[in-house]
C-alpha positions, -999 to 999 in steps of 0.1 A, spaced: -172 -375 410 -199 -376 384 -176 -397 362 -169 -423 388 -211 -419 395 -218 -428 355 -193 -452 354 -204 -472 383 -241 -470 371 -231 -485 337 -208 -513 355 -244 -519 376 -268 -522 344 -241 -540 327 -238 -569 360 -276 -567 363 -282 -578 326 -255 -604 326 -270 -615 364 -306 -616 345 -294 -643 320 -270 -662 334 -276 -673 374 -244 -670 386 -241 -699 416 -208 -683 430 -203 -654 452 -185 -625 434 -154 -621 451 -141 -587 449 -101 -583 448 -103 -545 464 -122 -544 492 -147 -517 486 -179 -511 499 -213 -528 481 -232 -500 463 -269 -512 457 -278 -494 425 -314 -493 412 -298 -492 372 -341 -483 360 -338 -453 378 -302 -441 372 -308 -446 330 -344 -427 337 -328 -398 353 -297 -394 327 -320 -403 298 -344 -379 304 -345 -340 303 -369 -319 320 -388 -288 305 -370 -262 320 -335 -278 311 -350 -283 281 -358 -244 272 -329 -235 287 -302 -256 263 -325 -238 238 -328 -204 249 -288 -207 257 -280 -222 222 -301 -188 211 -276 -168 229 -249 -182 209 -261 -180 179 -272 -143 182 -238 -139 200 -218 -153 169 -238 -137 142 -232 -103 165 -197 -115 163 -197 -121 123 -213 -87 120 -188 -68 134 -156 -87 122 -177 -76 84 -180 -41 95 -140 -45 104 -129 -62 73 -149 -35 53 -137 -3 75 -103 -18 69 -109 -20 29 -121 15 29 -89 28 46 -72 5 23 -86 18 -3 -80 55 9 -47 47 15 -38 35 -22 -55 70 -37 -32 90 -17 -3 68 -26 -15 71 -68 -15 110 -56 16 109 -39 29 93 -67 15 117 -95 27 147 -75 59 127 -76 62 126 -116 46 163 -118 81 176 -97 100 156 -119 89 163 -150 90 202 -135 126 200 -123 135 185 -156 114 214 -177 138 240 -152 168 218 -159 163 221 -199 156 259 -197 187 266 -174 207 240 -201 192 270 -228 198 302 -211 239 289 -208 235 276 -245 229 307 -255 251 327 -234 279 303 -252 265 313 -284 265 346 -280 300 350 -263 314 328 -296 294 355 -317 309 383 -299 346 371 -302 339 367 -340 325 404 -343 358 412 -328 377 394 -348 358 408 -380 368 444 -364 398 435 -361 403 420 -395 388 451 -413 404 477 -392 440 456 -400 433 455 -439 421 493 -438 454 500 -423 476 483 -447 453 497 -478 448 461 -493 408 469 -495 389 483 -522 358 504 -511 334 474 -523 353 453 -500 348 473 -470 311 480 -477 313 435 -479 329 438 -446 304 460 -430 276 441 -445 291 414 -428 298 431 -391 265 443 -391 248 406 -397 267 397 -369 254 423 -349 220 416 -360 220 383 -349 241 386 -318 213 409 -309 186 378 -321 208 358 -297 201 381 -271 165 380 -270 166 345 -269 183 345 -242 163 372 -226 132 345 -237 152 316 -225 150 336 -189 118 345 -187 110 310 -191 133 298 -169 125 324 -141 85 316 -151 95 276 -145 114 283 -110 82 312 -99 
């Protein structure tokens, strides 16, 4: 309605104006039969053209609104963007942690995995110790039978059994070290 209002004010100013210099002779004939408006075009542009006080202060005081509005609006969307930074940054310490714990359990599974790869090295090692003891026994206890050793050779022998009996038992506490470790490590 208002459009059809501004549009048939400007068609009025526009026909007064050309009516003011030309002097039109002929009747204007309209094609749709509609009914004459008399606009007063002075007074229409005066009303549009011109803003009272009140309207006035309120565009402003409205205009205020929505500035405080949008810088209310600003402020929270930074408090948002910087609560979300925080938790962001939160988040990534307990990921670095997560991920240090990570490597600790590692690096501890693979400190128990080296001690348990000891403790059986050294049970090998002593087992392969053992069977040549035996065989040493075995050996010497044979030769004594038959007579082919000299006293000097026997003392050799037993000089010989009783190193490998030393360090079978050296191999022992190892392993008895390897364990303790290995049992620390697991506790």
């Amino acid at each position: 309605m208002k459009l059809r209002l501004i549009t048939l004010i400007s068609l009025g100013t526009i026909a007064s104006a050309n009516a003011q210099e030309e002097i039109i002779t002929t009747k204007p004939v309209d094609t749709i039969a509609l009914k004459p408006v008399a606009v007063d075009a002075a007074v229409a542009t005066d009303k549009t053209a011109v803003l009272s006080e009140q309207q006035i202060s309120d565009i402003q005081r409205t205009t205020l609104e929505n500035q405080k509005n949008s810088e209310k609006i600003k402020a929270k969307a930074e408090e948002r963007t910087e609560a979300l930074e925080k938790e962001q940054k939160i988040l990534e310490k307990k990921q670095r942690r997560l991920e240090k714990e990570q490597r600790r359990f590692e690096k501890e599974q693979d400190r128990i995995a080296d001690a348990e790869k000891d403790v059986i090295k050294t049970k090998g090692k002593i087992a392969r110790e053992r069977e040549r003891l035996e065989k040493l026994n075995k050996n010497l206890a044979k030769d004594k039978r038959k007579g082919k050793l000299t006293e000097i050779e026997i003392q050799k022998e037993n000089i010989r059994i009783s190193k490998q009996e030393i360090e079978i038992k050296e191999l022992e506490q190892d392993l008895e070290k390897a364990e303790k470790k290995l049992n620390k490590l697991r506790g």
